[in-house]
ZAPA-260241 format. One record per atom (N, C-alpha, C): residue in three letters; y, x, z. Coordinates in steps of 0.001 Angstrom, whole numbers, padded with zeros to 6 digits, always signed. Each point is the difference from the previous one (the first is absolute). Layout:
N
ALAYXZ/...
//
This chain:
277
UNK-001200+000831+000000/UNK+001200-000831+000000/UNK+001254+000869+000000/UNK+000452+001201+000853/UNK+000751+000336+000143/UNK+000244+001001-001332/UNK-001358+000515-000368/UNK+000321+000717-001617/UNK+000233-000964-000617/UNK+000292-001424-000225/UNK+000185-000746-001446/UNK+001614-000183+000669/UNK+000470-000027+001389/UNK+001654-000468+000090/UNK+000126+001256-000563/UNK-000280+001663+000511/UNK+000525+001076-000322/UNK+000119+000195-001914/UNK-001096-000443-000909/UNK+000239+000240-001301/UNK+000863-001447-000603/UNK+000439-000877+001275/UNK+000955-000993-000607/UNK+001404+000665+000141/UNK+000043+000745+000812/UNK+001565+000250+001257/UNK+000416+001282-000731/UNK-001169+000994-000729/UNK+000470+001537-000153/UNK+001302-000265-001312/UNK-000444-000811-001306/UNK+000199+000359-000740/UNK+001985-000921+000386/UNK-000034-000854+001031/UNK+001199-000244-000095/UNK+000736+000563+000791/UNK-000635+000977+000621/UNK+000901+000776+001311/UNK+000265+000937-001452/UNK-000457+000876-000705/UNK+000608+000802-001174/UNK+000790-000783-000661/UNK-000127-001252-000020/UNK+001127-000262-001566/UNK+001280-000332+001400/UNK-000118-000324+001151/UNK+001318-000331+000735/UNK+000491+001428-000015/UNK-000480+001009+000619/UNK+000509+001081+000287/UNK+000567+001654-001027/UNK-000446-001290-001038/UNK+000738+000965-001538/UNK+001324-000308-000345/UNK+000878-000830+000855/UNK+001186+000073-000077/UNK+000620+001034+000744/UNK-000308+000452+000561/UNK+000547+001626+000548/UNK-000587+000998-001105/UNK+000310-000389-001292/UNK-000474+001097-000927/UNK+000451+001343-000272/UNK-000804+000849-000183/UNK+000937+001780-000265/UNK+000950-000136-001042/UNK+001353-000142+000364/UNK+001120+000018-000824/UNK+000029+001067-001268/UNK-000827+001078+000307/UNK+000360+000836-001070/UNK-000821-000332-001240/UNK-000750-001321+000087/UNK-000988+000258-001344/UNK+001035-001396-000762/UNK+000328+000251-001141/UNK+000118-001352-000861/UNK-000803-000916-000510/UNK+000225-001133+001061/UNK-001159-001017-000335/UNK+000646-000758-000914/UNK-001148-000674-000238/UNK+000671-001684-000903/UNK+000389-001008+000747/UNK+001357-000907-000079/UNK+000459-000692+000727/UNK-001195-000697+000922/UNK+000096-000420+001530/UNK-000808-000491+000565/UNK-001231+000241-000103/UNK-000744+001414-000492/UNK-001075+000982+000683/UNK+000887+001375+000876/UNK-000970-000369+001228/UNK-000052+000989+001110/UNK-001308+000611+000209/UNK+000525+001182+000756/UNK-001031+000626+000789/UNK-000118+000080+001390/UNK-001255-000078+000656/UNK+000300+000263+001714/UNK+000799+001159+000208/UNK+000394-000431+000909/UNK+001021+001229+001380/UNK-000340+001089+000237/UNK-001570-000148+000138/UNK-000738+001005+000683/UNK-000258+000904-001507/UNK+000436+000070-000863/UNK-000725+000366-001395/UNK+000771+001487+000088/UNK-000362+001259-000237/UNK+000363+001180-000290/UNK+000060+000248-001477/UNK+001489+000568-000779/UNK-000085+000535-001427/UNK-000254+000908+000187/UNK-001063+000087-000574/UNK-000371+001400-000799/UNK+000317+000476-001013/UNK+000024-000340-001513/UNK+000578+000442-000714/UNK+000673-001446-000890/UNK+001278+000890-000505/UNK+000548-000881-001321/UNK+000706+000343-000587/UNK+000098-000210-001296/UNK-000009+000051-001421/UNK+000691-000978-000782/UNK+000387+000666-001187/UNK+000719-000855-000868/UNK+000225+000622-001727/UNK-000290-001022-000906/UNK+000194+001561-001036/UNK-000515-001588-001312/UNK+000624+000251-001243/UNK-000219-000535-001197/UNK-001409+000559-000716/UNK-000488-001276-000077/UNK-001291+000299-000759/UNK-000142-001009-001124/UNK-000543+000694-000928/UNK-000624-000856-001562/UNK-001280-000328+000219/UNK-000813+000498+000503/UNK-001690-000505-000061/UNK-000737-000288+000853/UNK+000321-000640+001447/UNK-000294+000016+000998/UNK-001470-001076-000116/UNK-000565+000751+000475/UNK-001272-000785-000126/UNK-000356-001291+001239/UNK+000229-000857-000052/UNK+000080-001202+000270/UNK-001352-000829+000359/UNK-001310+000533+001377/UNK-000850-000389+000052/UNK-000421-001925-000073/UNK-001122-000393-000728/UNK+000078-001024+000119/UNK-001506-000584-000325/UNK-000693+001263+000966/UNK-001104-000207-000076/UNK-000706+001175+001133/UNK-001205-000013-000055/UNK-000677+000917+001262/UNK-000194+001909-000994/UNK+000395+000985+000412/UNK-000028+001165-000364/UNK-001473+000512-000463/UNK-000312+000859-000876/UNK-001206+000593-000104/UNK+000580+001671-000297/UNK-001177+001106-000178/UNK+000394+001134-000534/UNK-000951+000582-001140/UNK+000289-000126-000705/UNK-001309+000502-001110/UNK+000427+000856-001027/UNK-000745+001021-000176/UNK+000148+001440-000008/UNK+001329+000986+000160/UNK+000768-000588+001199/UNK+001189+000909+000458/UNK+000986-001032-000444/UNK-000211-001097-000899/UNK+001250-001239-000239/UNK-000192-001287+000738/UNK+001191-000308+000544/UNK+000350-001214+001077/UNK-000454-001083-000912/UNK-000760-001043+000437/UNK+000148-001026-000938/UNK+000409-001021+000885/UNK+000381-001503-000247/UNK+000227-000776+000788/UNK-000791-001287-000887/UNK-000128-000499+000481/UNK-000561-001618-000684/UNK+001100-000644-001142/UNK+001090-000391+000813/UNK+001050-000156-000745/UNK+001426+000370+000773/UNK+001151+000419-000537/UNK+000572+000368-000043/UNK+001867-000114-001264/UNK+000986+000013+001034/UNK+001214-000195-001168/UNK+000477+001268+000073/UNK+000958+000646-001191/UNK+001024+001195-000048/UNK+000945-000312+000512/UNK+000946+000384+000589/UNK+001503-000661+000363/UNK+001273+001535-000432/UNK+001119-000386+000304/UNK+001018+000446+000320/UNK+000938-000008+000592/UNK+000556+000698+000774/UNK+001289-000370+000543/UNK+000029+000801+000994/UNK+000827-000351+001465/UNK+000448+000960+001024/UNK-001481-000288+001087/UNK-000490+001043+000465/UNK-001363-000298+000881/UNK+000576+000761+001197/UNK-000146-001030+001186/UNK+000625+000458+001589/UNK-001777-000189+000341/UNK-000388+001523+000874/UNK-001369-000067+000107/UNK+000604+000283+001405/UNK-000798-000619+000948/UNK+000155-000053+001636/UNK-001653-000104+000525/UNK+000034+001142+001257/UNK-001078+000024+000705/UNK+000291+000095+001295/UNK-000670-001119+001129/UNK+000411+000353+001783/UNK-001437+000301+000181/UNK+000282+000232+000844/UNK-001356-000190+001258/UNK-000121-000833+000799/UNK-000653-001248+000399/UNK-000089-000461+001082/UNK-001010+000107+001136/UNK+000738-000784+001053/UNK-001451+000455+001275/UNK-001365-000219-000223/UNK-000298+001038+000640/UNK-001665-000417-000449/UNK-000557-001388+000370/UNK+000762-000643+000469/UNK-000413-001368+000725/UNK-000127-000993-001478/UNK+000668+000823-000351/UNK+000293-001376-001516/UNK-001804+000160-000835/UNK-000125-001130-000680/UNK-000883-000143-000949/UNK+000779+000018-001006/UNK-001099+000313-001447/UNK+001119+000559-000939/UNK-000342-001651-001056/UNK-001149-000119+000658/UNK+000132-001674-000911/UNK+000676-000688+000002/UNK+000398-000227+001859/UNK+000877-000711+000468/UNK+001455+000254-000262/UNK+000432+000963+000306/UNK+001053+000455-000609/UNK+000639-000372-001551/UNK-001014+000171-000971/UNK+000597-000145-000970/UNK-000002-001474-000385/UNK-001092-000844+000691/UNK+000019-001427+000045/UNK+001205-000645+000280/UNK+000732+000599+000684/UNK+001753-000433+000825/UNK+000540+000722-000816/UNK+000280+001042-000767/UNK+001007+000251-000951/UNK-000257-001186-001161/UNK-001253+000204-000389/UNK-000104-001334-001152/UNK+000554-001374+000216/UNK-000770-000297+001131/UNK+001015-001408+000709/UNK+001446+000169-000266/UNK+000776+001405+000373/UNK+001299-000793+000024/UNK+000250+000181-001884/UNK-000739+000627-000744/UNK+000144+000161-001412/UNK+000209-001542-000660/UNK-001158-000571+000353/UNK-000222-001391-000411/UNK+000928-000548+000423/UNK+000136+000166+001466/UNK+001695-001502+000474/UNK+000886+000393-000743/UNK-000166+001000-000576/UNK+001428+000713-000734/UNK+000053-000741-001802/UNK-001020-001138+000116/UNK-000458-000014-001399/UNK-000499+000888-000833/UNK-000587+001558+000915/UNK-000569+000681-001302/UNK-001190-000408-000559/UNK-000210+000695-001236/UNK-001840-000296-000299/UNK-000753+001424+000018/UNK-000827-000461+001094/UNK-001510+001189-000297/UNK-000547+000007-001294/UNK+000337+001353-000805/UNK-000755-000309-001007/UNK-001857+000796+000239/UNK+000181+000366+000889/UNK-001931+000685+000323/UNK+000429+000241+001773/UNK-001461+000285-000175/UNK-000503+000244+001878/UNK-001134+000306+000270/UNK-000311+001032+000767/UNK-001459+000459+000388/UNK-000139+000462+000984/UNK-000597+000335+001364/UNK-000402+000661+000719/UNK-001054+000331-000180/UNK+000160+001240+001012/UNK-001564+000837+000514/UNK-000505+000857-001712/UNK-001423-000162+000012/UNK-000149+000583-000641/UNK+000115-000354-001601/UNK+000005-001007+000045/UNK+000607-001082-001224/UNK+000740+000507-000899/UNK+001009+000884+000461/UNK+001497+000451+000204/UNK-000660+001480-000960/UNK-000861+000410-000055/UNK-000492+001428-000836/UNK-000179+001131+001197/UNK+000738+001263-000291/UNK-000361+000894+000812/UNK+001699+000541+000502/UNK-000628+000260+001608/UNK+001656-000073+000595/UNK+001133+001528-000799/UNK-001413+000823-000033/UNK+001114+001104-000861/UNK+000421+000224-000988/UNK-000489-000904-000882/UNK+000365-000154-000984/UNK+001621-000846-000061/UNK+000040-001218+000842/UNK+001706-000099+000264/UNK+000459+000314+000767/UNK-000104+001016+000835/UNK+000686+001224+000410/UNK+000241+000780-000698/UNK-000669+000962-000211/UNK+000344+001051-000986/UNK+000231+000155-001370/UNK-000508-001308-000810/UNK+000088-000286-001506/UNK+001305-001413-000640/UNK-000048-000463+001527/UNK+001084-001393-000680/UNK+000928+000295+000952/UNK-000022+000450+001364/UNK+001529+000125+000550/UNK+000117+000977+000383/UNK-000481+001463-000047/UNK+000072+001417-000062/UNK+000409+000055+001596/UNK-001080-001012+000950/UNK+000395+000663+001157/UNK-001367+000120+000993/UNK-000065+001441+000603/UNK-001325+000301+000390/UNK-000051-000499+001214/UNK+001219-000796+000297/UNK-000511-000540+001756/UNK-000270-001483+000156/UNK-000151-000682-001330/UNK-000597-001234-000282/UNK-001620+000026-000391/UNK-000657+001412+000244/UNK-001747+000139-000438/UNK+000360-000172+001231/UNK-001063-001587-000193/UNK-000570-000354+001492/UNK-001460-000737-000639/UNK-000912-000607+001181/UNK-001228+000008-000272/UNK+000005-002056-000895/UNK-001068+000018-001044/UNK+000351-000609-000913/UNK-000139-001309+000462/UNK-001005-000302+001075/UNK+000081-001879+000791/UNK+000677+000500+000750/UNK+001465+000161+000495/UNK+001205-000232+000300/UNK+001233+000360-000594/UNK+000162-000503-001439/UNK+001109-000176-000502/UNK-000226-001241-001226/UNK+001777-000469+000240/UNK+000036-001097-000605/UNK+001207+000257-001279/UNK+000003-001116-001058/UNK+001178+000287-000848/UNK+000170-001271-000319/UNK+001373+000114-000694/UNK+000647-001645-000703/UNK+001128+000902-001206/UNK-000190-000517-000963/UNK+001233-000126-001323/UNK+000444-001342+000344/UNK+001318-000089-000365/UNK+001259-001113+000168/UNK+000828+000199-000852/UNK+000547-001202-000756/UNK+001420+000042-000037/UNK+001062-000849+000686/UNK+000599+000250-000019/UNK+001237-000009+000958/UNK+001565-000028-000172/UNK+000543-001375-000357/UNK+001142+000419-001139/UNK+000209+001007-001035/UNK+000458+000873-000030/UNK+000114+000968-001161/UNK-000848+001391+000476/UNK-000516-000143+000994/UNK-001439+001251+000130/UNK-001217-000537+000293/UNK-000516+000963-000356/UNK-001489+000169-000334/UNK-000587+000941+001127/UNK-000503-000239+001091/UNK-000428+000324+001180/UNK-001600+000352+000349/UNK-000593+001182+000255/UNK-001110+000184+000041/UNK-000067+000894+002140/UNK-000457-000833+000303/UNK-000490+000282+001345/UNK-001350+000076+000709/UNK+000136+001367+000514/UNK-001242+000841+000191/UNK-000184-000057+001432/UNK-001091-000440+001089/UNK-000194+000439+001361/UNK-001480+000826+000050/UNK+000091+000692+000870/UNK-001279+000358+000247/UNK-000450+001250+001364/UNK-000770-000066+000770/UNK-000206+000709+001137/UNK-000907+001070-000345/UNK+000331+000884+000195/UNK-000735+001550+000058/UNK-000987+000056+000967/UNK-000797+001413-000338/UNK-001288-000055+001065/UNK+000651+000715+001267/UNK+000951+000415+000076/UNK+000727+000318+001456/UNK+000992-000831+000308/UNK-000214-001970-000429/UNK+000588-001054+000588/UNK+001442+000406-000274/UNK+000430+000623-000397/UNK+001379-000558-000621/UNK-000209-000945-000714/UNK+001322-001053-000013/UNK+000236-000519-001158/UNK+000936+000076-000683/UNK-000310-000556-001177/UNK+001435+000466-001007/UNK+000265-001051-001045/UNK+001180-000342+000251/UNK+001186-001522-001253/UNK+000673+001226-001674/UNK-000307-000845-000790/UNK+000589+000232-000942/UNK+000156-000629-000645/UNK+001117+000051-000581/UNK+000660-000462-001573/UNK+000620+000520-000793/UNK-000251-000604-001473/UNK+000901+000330-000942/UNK+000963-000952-000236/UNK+000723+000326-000258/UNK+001157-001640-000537/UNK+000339+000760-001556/UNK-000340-000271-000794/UNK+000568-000194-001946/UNK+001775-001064+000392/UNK+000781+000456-000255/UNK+000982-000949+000021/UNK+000583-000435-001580/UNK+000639-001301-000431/UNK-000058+000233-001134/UNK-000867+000450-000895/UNK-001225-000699-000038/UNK-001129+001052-000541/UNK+000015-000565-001416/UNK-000517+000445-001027/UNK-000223-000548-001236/UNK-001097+000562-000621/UNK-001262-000691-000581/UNK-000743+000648-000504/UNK+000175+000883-000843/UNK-000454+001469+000150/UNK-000033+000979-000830/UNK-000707+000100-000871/UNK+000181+000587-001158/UNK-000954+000120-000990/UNK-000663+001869-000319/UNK-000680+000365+000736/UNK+000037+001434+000081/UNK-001559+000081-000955/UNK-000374-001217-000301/UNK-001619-000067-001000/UNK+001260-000038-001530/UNK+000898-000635-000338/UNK+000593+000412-001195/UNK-000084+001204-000058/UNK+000701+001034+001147/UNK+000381+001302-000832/UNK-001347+000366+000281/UNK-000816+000031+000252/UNK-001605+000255-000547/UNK-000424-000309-001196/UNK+000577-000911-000244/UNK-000553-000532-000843/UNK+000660+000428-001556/UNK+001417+000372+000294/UNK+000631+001216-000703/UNK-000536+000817-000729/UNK-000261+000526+001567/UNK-000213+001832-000215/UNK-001742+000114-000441/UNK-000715-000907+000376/UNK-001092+000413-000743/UNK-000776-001265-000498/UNK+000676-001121-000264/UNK-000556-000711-001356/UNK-000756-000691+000766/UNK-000322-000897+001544/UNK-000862-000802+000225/UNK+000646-000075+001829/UNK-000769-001020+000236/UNK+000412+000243+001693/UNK-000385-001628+000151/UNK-000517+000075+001323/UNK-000612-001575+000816/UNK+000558-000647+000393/UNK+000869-001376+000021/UNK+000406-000841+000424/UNK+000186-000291+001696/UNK+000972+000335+000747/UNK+000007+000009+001303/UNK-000675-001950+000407/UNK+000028-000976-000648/UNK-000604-000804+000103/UNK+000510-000936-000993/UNK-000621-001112-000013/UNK+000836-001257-001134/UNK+000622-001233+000651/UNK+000415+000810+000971/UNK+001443-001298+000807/UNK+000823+000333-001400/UNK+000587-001290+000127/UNK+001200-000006-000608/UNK+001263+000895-000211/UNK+000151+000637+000947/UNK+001032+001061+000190/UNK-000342+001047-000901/UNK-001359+000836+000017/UNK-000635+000975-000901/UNK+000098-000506-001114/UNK-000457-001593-000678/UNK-000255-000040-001798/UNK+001618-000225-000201/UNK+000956-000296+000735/UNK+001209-000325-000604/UNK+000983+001822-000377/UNK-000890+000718+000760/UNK+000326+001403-000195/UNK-000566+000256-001037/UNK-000903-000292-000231/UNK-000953+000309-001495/UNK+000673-000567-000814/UNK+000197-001664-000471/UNK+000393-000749-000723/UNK+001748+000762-000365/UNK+000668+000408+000750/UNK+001365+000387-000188/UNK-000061+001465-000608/UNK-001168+000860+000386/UNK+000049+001333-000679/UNK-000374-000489-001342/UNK-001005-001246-000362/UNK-000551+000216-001431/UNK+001233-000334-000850/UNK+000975-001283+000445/UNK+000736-000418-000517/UNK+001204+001061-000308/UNK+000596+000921+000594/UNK+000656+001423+000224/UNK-000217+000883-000928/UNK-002005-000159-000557/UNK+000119+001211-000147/UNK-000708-000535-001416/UNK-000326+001327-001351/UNK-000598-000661-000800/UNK-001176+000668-000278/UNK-000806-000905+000511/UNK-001428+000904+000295/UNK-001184-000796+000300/UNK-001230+000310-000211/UNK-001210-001050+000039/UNK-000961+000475+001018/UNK-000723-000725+000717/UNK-000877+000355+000982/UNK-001008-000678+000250/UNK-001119+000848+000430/UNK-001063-000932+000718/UNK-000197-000480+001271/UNK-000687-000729+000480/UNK+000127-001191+001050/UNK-001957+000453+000175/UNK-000037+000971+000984/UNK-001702+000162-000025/UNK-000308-000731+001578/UNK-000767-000481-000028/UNK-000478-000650+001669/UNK-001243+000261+000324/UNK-000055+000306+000901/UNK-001145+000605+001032/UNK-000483-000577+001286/UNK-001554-000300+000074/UNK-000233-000584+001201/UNK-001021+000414+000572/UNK-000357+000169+000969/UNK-001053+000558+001040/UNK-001184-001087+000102/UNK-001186+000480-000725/UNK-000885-000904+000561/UNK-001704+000409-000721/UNK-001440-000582+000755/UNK-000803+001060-000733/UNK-000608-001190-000988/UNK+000532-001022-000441/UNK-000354-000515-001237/UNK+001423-000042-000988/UNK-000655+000964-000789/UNK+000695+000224-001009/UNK+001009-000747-000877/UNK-000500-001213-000178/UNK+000149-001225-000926/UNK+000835-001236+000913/UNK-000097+000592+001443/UNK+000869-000989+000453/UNK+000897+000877+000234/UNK+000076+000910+000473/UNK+001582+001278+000078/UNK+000707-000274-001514/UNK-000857-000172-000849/UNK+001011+000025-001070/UNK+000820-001023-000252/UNK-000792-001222+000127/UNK+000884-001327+000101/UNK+000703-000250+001080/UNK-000384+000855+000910/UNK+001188-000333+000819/UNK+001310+001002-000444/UNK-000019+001311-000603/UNK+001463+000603-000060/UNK+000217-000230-001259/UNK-000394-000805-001300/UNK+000119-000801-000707/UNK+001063-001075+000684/UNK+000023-000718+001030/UNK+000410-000599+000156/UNK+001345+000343+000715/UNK-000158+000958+000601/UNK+000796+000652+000377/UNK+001329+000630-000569/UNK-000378+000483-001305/UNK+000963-000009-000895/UNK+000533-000227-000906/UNK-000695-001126+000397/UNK+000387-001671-000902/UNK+001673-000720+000713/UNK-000763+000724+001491/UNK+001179-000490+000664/UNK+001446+000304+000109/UNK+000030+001593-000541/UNK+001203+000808-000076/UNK+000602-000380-001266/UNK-000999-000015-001084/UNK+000596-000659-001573/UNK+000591-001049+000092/UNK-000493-000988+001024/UNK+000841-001420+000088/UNK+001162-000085+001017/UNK+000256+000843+000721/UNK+000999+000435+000807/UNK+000843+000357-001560/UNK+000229+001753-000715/UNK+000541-000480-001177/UNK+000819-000567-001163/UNK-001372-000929-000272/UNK+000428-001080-000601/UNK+001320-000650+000616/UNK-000171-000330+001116/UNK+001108-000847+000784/UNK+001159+000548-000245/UNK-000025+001549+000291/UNK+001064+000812-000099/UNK+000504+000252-001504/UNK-000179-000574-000937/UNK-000289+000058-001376/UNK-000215+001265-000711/UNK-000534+000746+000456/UNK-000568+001316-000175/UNK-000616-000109-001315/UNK+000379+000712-001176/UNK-000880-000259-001233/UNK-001671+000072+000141/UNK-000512-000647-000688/UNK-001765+000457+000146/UNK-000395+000933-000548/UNK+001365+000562-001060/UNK-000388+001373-000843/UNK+000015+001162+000828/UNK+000640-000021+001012/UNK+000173+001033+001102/UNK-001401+000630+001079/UNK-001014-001181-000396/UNK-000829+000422+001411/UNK-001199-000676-001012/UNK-001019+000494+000656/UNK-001258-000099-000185/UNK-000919-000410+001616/UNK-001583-000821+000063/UNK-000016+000006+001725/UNK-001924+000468-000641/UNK-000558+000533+000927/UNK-001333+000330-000083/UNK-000523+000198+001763/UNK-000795-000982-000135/UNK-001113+000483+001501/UNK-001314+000523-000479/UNK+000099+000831+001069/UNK-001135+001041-000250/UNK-000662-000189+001823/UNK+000079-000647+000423/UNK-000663-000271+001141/UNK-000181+001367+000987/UNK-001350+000224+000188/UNK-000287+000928+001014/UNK+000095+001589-000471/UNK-000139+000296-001234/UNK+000672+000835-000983/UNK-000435+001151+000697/UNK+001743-000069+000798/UNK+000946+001360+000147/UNK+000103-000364+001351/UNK-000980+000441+001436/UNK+000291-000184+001361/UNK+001154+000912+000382/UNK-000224+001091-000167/UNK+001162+000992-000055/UNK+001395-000347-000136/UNK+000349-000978-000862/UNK+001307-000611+000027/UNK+000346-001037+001280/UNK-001331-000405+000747/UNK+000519-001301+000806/UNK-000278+001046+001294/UNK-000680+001226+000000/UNK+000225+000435+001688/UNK-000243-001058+000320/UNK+000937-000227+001630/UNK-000303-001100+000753/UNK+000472-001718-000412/UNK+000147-000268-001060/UNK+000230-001319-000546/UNK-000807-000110-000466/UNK-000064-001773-000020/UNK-001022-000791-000363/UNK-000137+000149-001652/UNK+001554-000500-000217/UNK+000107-000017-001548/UNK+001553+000938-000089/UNK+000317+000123-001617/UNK+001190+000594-000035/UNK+000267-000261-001637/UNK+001422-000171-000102/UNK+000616+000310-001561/UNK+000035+001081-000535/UNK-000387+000855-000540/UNK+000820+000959-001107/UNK+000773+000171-000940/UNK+001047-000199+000170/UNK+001057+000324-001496/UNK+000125+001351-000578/UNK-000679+000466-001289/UNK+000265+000831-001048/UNK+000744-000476-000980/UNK+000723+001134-000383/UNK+000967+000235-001339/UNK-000778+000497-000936/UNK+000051-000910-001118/UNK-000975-000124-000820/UNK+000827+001198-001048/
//
């Protein structure tokens, strides 16, 4: 009984007592941090390609992969405290999210524990900080947006019970296109995904530019014949995106080749390829 008042009572004694927040970090209107929270480090600096988790991390052969994932740009304020070891890092970030949401933001992903991939890998590979490797069932994450940022928040407790808060804040963020100049410089490059934001980047370079391409789709799976119809379909879907955009049909070509080319999807299920034909 008294553990179900305590996991009712914890998470609102943190969201009351985050109005004594550490003044020195720039939050987003109406997110705080507890009182008790120590900065450790912070940062600030313009970025074009910020990799934008939005999915659980993998590492395969020395490259980060993520499930899915956006590019962004803009000004990135990266902040790390410490809090007491008393804190849970689930809990914790459960009450930053809470006040995200009253704030009208939207979670766009969420994972704990081990769900979440491997802890050093977003330490040392997504937020270049070695005092966030902590052990992998105790840390949690959330992507948000948040009026005009794009918010990725990291908790997680080490095997010598520290714990440790982080965030990034993207302010002003705008999707980047850093797969174009790949796609430039050597004639092909993978589609960061087929939200809307990515094909209208596509659709505006084809229209820009005068040039023809292929539309190859790729899908993970060990029957052959259904991988194909499915990234068949797949980039069926980008052609009709397109179309909409009135993109000539002389410009693009679409081919699924299904399970093909695993090598291109790493840790994705499926993926686009655009070559310059």
């Amino acid at each position: 009984m008294i553990k179900q008042v305590l996991q009712q009572v914890l998470p609102l004694v943190l969201i009351s007592s985050m109005a004594y927040a550490n003044e020195a970090a720039p939050l987003p209107s109406g997110i705080t941090i507890d009182r008790s929270a120590e900065l450790v480090s912070q940062s600030t600096q313009t970025v074009r390609d910020y990799r934008f988790p939005l999915g659980a991390v993998v590492k395969i052969n020395r490259e980060v992969r993520i499930d899915r994932e956006q590019q962004l740009s803009g000004q990135l304020t990266r902040t790390t405290w410490e809090m007491p070891k008393s804190f849970d890092p689930s809990q914790l970030l459960q009450a930053l999210r809470d006040q995200v949401v009253t704030q009208r933001g939207d979670i766009l992903f969420e994972c704990d524990g081990r769900d979440c991939g491997t802890s050093n890998i977003w330490a040392n590979d997504l937020f270049n900080n070695a005092d966030l490797y902590g052990r992998d069932d105790f840390q949690r994450y959330f992507a948000a947006k948040l009026d005009d940022q794009f918010l990725a928040a990291y908790a997680v407790r080490r095997g010598n019970r520290r714990v440790y808060l982080h965030l990034d804040q993207i302010t002003e963020a705008q999707q980047a296109a850093p797969w174009l100049v790949l796609l430039e410089d050597r004639g092909w490059a993978k589609l960061p995904s087929i939200e809307e934001p990515i094909l209208k980047q596509l659709a505006n370079y084809l229209q820009n530019n005068d040039l023809s391409i292929r539309l190859v789709g790729h899908q993970q799976g060990n029957d052959q014949g259904i991988a194909k119809q499915k990234s068949i379909r797949l980039v069926d879907q980008v052609a009709a995106f397109m179309e909409q955009q009135n993109v000539s049909s002389d410009q693009y070509e679409t081919h699924g080749v299904g399970a093909l080319a695993p090598s291109v999807l790493g840790a994705d299920q499926f993926a686009v390829v655009v070559i310059v034909k």
